[in-house]
C-alpha positions in Angstrom: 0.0 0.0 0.0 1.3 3.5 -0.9 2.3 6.0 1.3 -0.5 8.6 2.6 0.2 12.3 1.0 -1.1 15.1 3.3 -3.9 17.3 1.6 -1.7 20.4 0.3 -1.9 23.7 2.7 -5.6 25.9 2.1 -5.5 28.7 2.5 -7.9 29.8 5.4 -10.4 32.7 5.1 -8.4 33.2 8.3 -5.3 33.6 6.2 -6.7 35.2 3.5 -8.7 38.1 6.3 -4.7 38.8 6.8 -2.0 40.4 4.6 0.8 38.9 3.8 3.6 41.1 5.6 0.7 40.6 8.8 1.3 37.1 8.9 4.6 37.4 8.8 5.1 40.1 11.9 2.8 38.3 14.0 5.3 35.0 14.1 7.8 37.8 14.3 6.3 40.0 17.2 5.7 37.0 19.9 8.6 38.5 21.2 8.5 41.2 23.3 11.3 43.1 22.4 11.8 46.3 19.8 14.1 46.4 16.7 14.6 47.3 13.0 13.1 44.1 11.7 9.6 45.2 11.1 10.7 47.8 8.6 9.9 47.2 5.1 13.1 47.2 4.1 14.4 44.0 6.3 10.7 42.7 5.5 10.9 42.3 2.0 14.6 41.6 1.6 14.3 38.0 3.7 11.2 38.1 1.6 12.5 38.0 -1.9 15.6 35.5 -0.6 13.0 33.0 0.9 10.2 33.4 -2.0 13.3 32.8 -4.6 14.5 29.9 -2.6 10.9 27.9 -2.5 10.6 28.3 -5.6 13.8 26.8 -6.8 12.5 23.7 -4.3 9.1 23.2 -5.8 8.4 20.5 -8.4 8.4 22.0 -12.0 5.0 20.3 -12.4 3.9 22.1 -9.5 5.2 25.8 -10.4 4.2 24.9 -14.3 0.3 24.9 -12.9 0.6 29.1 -12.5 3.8 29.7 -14.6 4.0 32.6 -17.6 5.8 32.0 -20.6 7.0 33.7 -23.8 7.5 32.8 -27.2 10.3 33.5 -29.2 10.4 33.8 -32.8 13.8 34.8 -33.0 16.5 32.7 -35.6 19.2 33.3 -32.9 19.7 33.9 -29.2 20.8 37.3 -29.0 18.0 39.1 -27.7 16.6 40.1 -24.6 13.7 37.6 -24.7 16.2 34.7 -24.0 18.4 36.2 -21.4 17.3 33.7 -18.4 19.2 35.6 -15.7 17.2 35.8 -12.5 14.7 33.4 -14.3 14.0 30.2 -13.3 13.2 27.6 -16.2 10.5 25.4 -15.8 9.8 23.6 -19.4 11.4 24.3 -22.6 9.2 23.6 -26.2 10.1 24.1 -29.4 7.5 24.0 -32.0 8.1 21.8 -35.4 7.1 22.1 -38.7 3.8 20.5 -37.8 2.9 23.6 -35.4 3.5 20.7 -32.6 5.3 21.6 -29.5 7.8 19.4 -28.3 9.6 19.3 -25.3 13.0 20.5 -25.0 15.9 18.1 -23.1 18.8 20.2 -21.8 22.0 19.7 -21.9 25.5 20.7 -21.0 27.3 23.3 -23.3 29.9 20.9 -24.3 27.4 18.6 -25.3 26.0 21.4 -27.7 28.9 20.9 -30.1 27.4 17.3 -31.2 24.0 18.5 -30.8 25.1 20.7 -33.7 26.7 18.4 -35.7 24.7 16.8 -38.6 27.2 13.6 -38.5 26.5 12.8 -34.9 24.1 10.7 -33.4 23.5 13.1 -30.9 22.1 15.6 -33.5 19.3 17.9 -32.4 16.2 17.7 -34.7 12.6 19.2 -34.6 11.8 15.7 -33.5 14.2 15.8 -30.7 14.8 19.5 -29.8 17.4 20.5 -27.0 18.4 23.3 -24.8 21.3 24.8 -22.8 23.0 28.2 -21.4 25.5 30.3 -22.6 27.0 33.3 -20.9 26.5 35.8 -24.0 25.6 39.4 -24.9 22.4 40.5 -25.1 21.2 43.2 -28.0 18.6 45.3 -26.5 17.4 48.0 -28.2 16.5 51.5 -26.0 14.7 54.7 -26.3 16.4 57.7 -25.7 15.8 61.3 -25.5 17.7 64.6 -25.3 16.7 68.1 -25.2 18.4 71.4 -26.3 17.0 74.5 -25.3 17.7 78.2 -27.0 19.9 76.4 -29.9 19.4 79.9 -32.2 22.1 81.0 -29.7 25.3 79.2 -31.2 25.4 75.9 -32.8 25.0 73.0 -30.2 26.9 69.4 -30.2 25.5 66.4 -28.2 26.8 62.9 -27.7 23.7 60.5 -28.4 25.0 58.1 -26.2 24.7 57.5 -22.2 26.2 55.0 -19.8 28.7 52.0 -20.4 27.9 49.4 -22.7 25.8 51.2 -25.2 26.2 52.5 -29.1 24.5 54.8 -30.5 22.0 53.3 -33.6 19.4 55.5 -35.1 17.7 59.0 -34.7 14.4 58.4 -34.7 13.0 61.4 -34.5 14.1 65.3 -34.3 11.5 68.1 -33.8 11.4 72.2 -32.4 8.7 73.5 -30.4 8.9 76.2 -33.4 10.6 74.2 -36.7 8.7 71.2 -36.4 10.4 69.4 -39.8 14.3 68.9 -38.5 16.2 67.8 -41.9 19.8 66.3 -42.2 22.3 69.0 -43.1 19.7 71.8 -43.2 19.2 71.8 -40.0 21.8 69.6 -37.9 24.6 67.3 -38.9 25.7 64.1 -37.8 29.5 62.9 -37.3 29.6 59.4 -35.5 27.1 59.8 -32.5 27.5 63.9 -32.1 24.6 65.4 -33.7 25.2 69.6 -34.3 22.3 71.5 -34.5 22.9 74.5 -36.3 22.3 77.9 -34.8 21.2 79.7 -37.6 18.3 77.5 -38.5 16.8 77.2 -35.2 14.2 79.9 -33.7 15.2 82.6 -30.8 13.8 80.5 -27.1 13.0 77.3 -29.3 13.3 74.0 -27.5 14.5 70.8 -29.6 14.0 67.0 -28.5 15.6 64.3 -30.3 14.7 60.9 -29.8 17.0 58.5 -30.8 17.8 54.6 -29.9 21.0 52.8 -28.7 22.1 49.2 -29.0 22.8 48.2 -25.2 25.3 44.8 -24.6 24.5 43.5 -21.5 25.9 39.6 -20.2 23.4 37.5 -20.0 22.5 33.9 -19.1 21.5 33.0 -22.7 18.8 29.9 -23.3 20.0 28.4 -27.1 18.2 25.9 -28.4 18.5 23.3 -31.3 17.7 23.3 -34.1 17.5 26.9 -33.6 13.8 28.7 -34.8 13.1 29.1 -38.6 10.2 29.9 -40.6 7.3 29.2 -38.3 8.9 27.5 -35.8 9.3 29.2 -32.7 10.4 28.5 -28.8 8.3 28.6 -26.1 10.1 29.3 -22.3 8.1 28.8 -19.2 9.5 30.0 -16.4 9.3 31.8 -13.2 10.7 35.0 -12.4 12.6 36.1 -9.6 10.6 39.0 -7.4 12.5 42.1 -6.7 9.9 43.8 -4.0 11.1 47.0 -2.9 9.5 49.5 -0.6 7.6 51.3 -3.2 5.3 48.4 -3.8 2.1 47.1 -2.0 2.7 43.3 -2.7 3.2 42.4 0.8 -0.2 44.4 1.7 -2.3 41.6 -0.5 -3.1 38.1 0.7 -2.3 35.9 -1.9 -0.4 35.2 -4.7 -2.3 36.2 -7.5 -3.1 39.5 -6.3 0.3 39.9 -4.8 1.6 39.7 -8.6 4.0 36.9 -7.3 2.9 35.6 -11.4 3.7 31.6 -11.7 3.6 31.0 -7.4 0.9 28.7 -6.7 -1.1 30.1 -3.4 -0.9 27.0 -1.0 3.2 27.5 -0.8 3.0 31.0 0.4 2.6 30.0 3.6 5.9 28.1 4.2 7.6 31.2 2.5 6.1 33.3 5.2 7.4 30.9 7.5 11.0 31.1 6.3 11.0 34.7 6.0 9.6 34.9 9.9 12.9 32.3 10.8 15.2 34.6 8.7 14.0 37.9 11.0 14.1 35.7 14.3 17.7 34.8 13.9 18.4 38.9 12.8 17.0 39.6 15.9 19.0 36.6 17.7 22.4 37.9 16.7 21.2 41.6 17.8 20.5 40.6 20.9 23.7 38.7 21.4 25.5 41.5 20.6 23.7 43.7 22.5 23.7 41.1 25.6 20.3 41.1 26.3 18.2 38.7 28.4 19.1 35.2 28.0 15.5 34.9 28.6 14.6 36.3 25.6 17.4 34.7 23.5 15.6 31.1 24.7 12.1 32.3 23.5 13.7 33.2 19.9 15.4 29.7 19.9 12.2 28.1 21.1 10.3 29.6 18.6 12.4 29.4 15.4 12.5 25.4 16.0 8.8 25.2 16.0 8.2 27.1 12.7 11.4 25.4 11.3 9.0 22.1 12.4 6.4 23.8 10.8 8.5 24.2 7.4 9.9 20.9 7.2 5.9 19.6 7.9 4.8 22.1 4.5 7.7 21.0 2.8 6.7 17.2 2.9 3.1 18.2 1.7 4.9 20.2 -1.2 7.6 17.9 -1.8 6.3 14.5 -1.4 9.2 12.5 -3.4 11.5 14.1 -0.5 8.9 12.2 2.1 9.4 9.2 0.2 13.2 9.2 0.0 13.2 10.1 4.0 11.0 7.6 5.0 13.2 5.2 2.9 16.4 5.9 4.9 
C-alpha cells in the first residue's frame, strides 16, 4: 500500500482576512522586544531571498500549474527575450514544422557541439529538440531622448549616447517646439554619435527633443536551443521570475499570490515562504540581541520559537515535496 500524501496547505479565510507582511510580523512579534526588523526594508529583503529559494524547491509540475511564458520567434539567441538571468526555467518547447510543441531536453554546453553536428548521433532535430546556457551578450534595443533648449544662440553638439555598454544606432525622430520638420544637413549634422544642431536654423527661445535609440550589450545567461527557430517554428520558455519587491510596492499588503503579482507562485506554498522569511527575521533579531547582551531569557524564546516554525516548514515542505517524504521515510 502506498504512502498517505497530506492534503496540500488551504489557504484559510483566516489567512486570506490577513496580509501577507501581517502574517509574517505576527510570528515575528511573539517576542516582546523592539528592533529594526519590522521595517519594510528588512521585511521584503528575507522576503524576496525566501520566495526565490521555494521556488527553486518546488516540483516543475507544480510551479508549471501558475507559470507565464513567452515565445520567441527569434532565428538566434541574442536578444533580450532569451536572457534567463534571475529566471528560473521550468519547461522548454520548441514548435516543429507541424505547429507541434515538443519538449525540449537540456544539456551541457559541451554537449551542444554534437547537438550541432549533422554527423553525430546526438544531433538535435525538430523531433528531438534541445536546450542549454551560454553566458553571452544580449542586444537590446532603447529609447532615448535629449533636449536642447535656446539652440538659435550658437550651434549645439550632443553625444547620443549614455552609460557603459551602449552604441549609439538611429535618430528616430528630431523636432522644435517652433521648426517642427528637423532635416539632415539643413538643420543639424551628424558625425559618428555627435549630432550639431545649427544655430542659424533654429528659432530665438525654441526648444529641440531628439529621440534616438541605442544598442545596449548586456551579459546574459543565454537559453540556445537546437535546431535553432526558422520559418514558423518558434520556442516557447516557461518559467518563473525572480521577485525584486522594494518599498515602493504594495505586494506584501495583499493576501495571496495572484493579487500579490507573485505571477507563476501557486497560493498553497506561500505560507511556508512566510514561515521562512519569519525564521530569517528571528535569527536577525537573535544575533542583535547577542550583541547587544540582552536577556538570555529572551534569546531562549527566539530559539524556542524558530524550532517550532522550522517544524512547521519541514511539515509544508513534505506536503509540497512528497518525493523528498518518500526518500526520508526510505532511509
Amino acid at each position: 500500500m502506498g504512502a498517505v500524501v497530506a492534503a496540500p496547505h488551504i489557504i484559510t479565510k483566516e489567512n486570506m482576512a490577513r496580509t501577507i507582511k501581517q502574517r509574517i510580523l505576527e510570528k515575528v512579534n511573539e517576542i516582546p522586544t523592539e528592533g529594526a526588523l519590522s521595517t519594510d526594508d528588512t521585511i521584503l529583503q528575507a522576503w524576496n531571498d525566501n520566495l526565490w529559494k521555494v521556488a527553486k524547491t518546488l516540483p516543475p509540475s507544480e510551479m508549471l500549474t501558475h507559470a507565464k511564458y513567452i515565445v520567441d520567434a527569434n532565428a538566434n539567441a541574442t536578444t533580450g527575450d532569451r536572457n534567463m538571468t534571475n529566471k528560473l526555467v521550468l519547461l522548454v518547447e520548441r514548435k516543429d514544422s507541424g505547429a507541434n510543441y515538443r519538449a525540449s531536453s537540456e544539456i551541457q554546453l559541451h554537449q551542444s557541439v554534437s547537438a550541432l553536428d549533422s554527423d553525430s548521433m546526438f544531433y538535435a532535430t525538430e523531433h528531438s529538440p534541445v536546450f542549454w546556457y551560454e553566458s553571452r551578450d544580449i542586444l537590446t534595443t532603447l529609447t532615448q531622448t535629449a533636449t536642447i533648449n535656446n539652440p538659435a544662440d550658437s550651434d549645439q553638439d550632443i553625444q547620443l549616447i549614455s552609460g557603459n555598454d551602449q552604441t549609439f544606432n538611429v535618430i528616430a525622430s528630431i523636432a522644435g517646439s517652433t521648426t517642427t520638420t528637423m532635416t539632415l544637413d539643413t538643420h543639424y549634422t551628424l558625425n559618428g554619435d555627435i549630432i550639431t544642431i545649427l544655430a542659424d536654423q533654429c528659432a530665438a527661445d525654441e526648444t529641440i527633443t531628439i529621440t534616438y535609440t541605442v544598442i545596449e550589450n548586456i551579459k546574459g545567461n543565454v537559453l540556445c536551443v537546437a535546431p535553432e527557430n526558422s520559418g514558423g517554428e518558434k520556442t516557447r520558455i516557461w518559467y518563473f521570475e525572480k521577485q525584486i519587491w522594494d518599498t515602493t510596492t504594495t505586494d506584501l499588503d495583499y493576501d495571496n499570490a495572484l493579487d500579490a503579482t507573485i505571477l507563476g507562485f501557486p497560493d498553497h506554498a506561500i505560507e511556508v515562504v512566510v514561515l521562512l522569511t519569519a525564521v530569517t527575521l528571528l535569527k536577525e533579531l537573535m544575533a542583535l540581541q547577542a550583541l547587544e547582551d540582552e536577556d538570555a531569557e529572551i534569546v531562549q524564546m527566539i530559539t524556542a520559537l524558530i524550532q517550532s516554525y522550522e517544524a512547521s516548514i519541514n511539515k509544508e515542505m513534505e506536503v509540497l515535496r512528497p518525493d523528498l517524504q518518500g526518500a526520508s521515510n526510505e532511509n
